[in-house]
C-alpha positions as CSV (number, residue, x, y, z in Angstrom):
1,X,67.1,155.6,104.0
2,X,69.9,153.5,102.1
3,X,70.3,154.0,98.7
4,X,73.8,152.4,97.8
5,X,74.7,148.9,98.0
6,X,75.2,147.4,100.8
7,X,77.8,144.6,101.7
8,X,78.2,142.6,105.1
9,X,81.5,139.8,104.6
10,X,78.7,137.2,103.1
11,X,76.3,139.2,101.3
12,X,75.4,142.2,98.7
13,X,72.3,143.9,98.3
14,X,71.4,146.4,96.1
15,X,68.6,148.9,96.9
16,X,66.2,151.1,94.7
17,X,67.9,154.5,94.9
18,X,64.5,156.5,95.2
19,X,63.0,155.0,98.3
20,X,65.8,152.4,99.9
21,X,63.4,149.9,99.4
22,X,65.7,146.2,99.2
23,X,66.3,145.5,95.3
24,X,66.0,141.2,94.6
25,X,67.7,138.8,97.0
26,X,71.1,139.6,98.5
27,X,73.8,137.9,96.3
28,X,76.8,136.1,98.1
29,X,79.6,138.6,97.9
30,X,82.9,137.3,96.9
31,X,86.1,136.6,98.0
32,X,89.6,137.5,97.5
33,X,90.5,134.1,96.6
34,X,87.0,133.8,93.9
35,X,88.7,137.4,92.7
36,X,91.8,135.5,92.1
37,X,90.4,132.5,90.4
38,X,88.2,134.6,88.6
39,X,90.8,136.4,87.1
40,X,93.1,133.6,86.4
41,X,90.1,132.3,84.3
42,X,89.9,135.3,82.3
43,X,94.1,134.9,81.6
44,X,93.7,131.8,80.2
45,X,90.5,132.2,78.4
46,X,92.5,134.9,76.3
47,X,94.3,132.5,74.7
48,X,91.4,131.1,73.0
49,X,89.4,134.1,72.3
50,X,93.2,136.0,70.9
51,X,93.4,132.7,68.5
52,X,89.8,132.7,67.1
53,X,89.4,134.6,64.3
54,X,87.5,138.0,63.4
55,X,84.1,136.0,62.2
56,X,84.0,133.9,65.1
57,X,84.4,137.2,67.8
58,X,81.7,138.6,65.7
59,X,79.7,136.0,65.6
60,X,80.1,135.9,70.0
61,X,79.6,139.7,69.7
62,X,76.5,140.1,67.5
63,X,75.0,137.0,70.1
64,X,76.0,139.3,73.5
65,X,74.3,142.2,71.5
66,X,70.8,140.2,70.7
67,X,70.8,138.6,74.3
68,X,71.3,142.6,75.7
69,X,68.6,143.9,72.7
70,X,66.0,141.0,74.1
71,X,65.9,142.6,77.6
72,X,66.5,146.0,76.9
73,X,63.4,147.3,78.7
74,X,64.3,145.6,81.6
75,X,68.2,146.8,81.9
76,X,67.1,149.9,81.4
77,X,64.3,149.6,84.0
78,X,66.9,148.1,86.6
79,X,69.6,150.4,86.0
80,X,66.5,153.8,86.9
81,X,65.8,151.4,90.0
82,X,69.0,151.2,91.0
83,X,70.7,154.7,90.1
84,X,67.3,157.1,89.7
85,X,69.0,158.4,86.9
């Protein structure tokens, strides 16, 4: 039985940690180079979140929070699937 991801060079699947059982569709797994560009986009988005201002990050914040709130049942429900924790 496999209960930790798994990853071949084009794909990652996650699997419930209780029986093995596949968890979703396999996701493409990603490259060195879409590491790179990912963090390159990151180092110049920092520049615009460093120059907004205290309200507007808390405005961003408070919407990541709601967005997180409105699914909470089923984060938490994925994360047992996934971890059996």
């Amino acid at each position: 039985m496999t209960t930790v991801a798994q990853m071949t060079m084009k794909t990652l699947q996650s699997f419930r940690a209780r029986t093995g059982e596949a968890l979703g569709a396999p996701l493409p797994a990603t490259t060195p180079e879409q590491v790179d560009a990912a963090a390159v986009a990151a180092g110049d988005a920092f520049a615009a979140w460093a120059a907004s201002s205290g309200e507007q990050r808390a405005t961003l914040l408070r919407g990541l929070a709601a967005a997180l709130e409105s699914d909470r049942e089923g984060l938490v429900a994925l994360a047992d699937d996934e971890t059996a924790l």
